[in-house]
RODO-2510 file (C-alpha; in nm, 4 decimals, decimal comma):
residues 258
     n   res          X          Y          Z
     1     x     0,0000     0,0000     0,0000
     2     x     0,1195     0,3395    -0,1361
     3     x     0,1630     0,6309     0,1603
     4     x     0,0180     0,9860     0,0513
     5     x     0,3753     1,1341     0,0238
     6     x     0,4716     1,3131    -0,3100
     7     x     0,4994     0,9734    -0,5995
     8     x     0,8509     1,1492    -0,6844
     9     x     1,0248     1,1281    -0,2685
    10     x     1,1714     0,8921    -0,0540
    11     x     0,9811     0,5384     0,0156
    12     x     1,1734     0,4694     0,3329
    13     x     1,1680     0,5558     0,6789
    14     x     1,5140     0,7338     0,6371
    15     x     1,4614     0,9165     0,3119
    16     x     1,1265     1,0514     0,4851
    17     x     1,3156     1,1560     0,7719
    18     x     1,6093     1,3294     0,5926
    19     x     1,3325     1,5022     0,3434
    20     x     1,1652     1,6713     0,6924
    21     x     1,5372     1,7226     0,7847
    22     x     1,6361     1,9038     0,4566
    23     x     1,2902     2,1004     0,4258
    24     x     1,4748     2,3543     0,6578
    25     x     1,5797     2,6840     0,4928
    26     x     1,8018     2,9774     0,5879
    27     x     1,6811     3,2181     0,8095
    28     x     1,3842     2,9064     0,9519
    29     x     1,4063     2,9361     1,2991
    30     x     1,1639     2,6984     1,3418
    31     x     0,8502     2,5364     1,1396
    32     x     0,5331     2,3920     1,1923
    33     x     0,4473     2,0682     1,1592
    34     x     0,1926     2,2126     0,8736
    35     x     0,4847     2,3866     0,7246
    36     x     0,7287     2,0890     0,6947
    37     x     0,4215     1,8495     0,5158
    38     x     0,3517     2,1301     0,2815
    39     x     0,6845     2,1257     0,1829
    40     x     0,7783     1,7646     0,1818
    41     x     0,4155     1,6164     0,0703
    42     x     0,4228     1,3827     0,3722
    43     x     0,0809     1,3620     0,5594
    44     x     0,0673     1,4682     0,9010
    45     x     0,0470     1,1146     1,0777
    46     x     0,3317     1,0018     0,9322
    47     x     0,5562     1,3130     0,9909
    48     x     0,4643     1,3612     1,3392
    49     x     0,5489     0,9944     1,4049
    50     x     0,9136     1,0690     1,2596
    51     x     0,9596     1,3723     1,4241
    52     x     0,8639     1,2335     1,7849
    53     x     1,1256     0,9852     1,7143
    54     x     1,4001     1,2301     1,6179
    55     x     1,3449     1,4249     1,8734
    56     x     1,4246     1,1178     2,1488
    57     x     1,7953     1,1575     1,9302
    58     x     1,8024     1,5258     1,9585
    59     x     1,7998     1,5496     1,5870
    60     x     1,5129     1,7819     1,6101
    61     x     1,4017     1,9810     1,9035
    62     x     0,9717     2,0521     2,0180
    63     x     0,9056     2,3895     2,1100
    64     x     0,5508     2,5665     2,1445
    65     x     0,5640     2,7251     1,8422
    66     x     0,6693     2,4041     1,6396
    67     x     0,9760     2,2639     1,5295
    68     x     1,3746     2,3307     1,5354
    69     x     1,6924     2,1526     1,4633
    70     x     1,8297     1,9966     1,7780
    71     x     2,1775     2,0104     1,8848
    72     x     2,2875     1,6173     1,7595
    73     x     2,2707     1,7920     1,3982
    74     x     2,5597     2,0696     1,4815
    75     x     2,7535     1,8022     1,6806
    76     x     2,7634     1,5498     1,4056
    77     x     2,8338     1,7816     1,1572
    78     x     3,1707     1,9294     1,3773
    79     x     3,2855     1,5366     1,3047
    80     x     3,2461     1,5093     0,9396
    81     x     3,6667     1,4724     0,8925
    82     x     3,6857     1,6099     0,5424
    83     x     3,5071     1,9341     0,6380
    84     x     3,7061     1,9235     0,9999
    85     x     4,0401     1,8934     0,8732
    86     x     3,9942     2,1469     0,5402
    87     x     3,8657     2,4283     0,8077
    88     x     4,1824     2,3343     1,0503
    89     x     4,4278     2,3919     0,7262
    90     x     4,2732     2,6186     0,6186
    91     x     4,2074     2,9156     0,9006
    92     x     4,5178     3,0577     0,9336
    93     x     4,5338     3,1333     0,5874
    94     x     4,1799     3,2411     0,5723
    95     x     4,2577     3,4842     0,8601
    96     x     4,5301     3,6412     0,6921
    97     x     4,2958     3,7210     0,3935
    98     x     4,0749     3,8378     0,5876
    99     x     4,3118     4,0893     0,7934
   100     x     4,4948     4,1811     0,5186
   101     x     4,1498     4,3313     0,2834
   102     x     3,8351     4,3617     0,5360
   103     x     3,6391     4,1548     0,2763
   104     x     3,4296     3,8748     0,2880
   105     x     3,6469     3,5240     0,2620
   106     x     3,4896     3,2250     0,1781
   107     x     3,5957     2,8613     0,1495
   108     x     3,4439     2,6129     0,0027
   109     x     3,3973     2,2549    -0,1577
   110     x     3,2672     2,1295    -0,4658
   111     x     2,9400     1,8918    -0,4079
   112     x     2,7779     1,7641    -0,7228
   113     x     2,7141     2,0633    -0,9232
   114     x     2,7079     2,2970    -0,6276
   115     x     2,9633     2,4133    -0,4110
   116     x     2,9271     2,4119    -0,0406
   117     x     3,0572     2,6739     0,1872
   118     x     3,2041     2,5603     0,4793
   119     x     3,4080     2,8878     0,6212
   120     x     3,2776     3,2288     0,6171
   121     x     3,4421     3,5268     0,7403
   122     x     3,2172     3,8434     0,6843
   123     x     3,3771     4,1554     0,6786
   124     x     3,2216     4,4731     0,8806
   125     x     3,0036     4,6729     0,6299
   126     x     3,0294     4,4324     0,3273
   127     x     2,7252     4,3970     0,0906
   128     x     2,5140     4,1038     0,2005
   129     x     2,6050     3,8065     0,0616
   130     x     2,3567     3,4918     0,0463
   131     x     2,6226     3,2341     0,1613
   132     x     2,5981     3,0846     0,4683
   133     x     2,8485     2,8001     0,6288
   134     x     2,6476     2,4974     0,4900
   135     x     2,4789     2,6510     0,2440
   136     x     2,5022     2,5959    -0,1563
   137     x     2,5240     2,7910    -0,4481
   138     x     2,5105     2,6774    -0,8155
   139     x     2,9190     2,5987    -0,9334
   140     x     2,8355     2,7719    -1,3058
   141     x     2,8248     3,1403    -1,2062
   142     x     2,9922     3,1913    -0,8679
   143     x     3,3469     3,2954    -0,8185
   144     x     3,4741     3,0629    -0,6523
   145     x     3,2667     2,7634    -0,7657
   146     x     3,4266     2,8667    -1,1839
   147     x     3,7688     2,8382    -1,0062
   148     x     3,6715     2,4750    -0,8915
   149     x     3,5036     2,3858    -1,2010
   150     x     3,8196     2,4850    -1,4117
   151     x     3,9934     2,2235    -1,2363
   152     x     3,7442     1,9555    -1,1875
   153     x     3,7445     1,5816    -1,2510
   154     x     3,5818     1,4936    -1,5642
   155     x     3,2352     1,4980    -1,6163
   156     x     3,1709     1,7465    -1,3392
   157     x     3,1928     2,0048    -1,6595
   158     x     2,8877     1,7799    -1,8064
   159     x     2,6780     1,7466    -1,5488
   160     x     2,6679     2,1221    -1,4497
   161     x     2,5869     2,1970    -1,8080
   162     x     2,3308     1,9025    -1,8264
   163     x     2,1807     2,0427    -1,5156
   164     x     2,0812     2,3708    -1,6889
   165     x     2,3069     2,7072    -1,6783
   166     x     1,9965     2,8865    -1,5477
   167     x     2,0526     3,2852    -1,5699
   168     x     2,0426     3,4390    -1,2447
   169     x     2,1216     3,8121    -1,3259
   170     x     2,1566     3,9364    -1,6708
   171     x     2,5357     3,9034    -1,6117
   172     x     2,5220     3,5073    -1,5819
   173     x     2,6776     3,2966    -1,8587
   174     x     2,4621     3,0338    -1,9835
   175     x     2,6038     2,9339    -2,3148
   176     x     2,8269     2,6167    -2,2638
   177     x     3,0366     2,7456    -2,5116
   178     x     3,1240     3,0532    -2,3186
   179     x     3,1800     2,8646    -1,9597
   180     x     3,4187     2,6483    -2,1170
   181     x     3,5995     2,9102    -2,2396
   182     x     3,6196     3,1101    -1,9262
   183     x     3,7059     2,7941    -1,7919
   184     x     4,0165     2,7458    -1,9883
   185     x     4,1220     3,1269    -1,8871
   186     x     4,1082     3,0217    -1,5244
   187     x     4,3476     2,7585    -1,5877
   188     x     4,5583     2,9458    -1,7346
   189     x     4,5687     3,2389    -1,4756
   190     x     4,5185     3,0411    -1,1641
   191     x     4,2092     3,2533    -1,0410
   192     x     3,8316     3,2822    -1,1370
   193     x     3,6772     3,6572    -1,1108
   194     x     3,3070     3,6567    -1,1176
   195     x     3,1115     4,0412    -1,1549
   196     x     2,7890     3,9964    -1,0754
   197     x     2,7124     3,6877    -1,2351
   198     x     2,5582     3,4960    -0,9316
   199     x     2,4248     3,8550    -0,7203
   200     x     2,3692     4,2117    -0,8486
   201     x     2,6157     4,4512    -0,6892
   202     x     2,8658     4,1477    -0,5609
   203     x     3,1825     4,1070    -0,7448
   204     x     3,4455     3,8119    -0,6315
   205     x     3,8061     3,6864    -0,7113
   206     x     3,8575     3,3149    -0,6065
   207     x     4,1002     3,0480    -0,6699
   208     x     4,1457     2,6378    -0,5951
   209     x     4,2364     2,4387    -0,3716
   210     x     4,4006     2,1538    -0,5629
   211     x     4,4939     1,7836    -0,4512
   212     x     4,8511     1,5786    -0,5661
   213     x     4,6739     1,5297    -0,9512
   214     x     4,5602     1,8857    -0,9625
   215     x     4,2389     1,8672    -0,8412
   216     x     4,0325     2,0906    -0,7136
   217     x     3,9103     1,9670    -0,3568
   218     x     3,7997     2,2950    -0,2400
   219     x     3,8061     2,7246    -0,3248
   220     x     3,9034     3,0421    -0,1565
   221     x     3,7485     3,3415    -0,2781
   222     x     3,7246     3,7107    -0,1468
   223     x     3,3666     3,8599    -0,2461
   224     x     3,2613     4,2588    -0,1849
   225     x     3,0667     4,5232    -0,3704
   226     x     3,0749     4,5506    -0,7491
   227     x     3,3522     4,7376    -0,7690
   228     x     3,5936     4,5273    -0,5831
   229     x     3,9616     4,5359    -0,7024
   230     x     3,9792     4,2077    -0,7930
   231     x     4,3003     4,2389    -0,9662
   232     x     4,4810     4,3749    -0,7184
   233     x     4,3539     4,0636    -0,4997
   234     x     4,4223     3,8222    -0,7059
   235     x     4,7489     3,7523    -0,5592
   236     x     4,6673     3,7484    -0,2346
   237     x     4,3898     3,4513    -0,3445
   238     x     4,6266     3,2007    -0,5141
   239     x     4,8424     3,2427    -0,2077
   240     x     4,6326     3,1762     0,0575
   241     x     4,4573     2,8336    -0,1909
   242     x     4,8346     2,7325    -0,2262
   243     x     4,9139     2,7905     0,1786
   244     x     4,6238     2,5336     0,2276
   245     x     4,7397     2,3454    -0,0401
   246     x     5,0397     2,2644     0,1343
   247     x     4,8709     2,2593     0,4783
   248     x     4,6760     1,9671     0,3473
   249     x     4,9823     1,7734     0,2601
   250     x     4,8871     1,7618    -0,1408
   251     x     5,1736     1,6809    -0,3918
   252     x     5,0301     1,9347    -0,6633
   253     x     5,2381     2,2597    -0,5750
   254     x     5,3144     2,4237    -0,9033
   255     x     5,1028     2,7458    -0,9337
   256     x     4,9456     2,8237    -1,2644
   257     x     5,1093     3,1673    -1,3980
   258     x     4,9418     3,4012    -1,6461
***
């Protein structure tokens, strides 16, 4: 016998679960129980009886005004050892970014088609930025998702552009032809520069993070108002992705050169 969840979503207990999980957006302090079934499709009964049961884990948390992500979610996630040990290499370099232009720094890691920010550092008075640690952004038209992209593994390129180069802001690239071109240029200068491709009136420099066979396993980027110098910062980017680089212990130390 079918359930009444959405044909298209999870048939078991754990998909269900993680669907509630995931149905949490940026800037949800908490949800209602109608709230998560409109936006999962599962009926009430069946949500309520997963939710009573994460919440004995701490996974999600009751309050009187509905429902919040419990603590066990932030304390698992502190464990995952890729993210752990990338934001350990990383941070010194990240802080010397940081100090040395009062921008926003960002690092983060390729996932799919997305990337996945995993450091923020948010410099006083910078444009708002809709990055978040843990939140995603498409790989096509963000700074430091092109500079991961350039040096991806292959078929990455093909499944971005299979996805659909959607056009964000009338500055977004959504010809293939043109992405793979501007791929090639980041390869050959070492750094991706995006102007207000992914946000209007946000302009970023970024560059990779790359592993012993040149591959990208994360990005460092430096984002600010439209304007931003990002020529002048350039520099200061493929340093700090080839500090971490060598923090990590990769092989792949030669820097691409202009």
């Amino acid at each position: 016998m079918r359930s009444t969840h959405r044909d298209d979503g999870p048939n078991t207990v754990i998909g269900r679960a993680f669907t509630l999980l995931t149905a949490f957006r940026a800037g949800d302090q908490e949800l209602t129980l109608a709230e998560l079934c409109r936006r999962t499709g599962i009926n009430k009964p069946t949500a309520h009886r997963l939710l009573r049961e994460l919440a004995q884990w701490n996974v999600i948390e009751q309050t009187p005004g509905g429902i919040r992500l419990g603590m066990a979610l932030f304390e698992l996630g502190q464990l995952a050892p890729r993210q752990r040990g990338l934001r350990e290499a990383a941070a010194p370099f990240l802080a010397d970014l940081f100090e040395a232009t009062r921008e926003t720094v960002h690092l983060a890691v390729p996932e799919d088609i997305e990337v996945v920010y995993v450091q923020k550092l948010e410099g006083r008075g910078s444009p708002t930025v809709g990055s978040r640690i843990g939140g995603r952004m498409p790989a096509y038209c963000t700074g430091v998702g092109k500079a991961m992209l350039a040096y991806a593994p292959p078929g990455r390129l093909a499944a971005v552009v299979e996805a659909g180069l959607r056009r964000r802001t009338p500055r977004t690239v959504i010809a293939p032809g043109l992405l793979e071109r501007e791929l090639a240029r980041i390869r050959e200068l070492g750094v991706a520069v995006e102007h207000e491709e992914s946000t209007l009136g946000i302009a970023c420099v970024a560059a990779p993070v790359l592993d012993a066979g040149g591959i990208a396993v994360a990005g460092v980027s430096i984002t600010g108002r439209a304007h931003l110098d990002t020529a002048r910062l350039a520099p200061a980017v493929r340093t700090a992705a080839l500090g971490i680089s060598r923090a990590l212990g990769n092989g792949y130390l030669s820097s691409p050169h202009p």
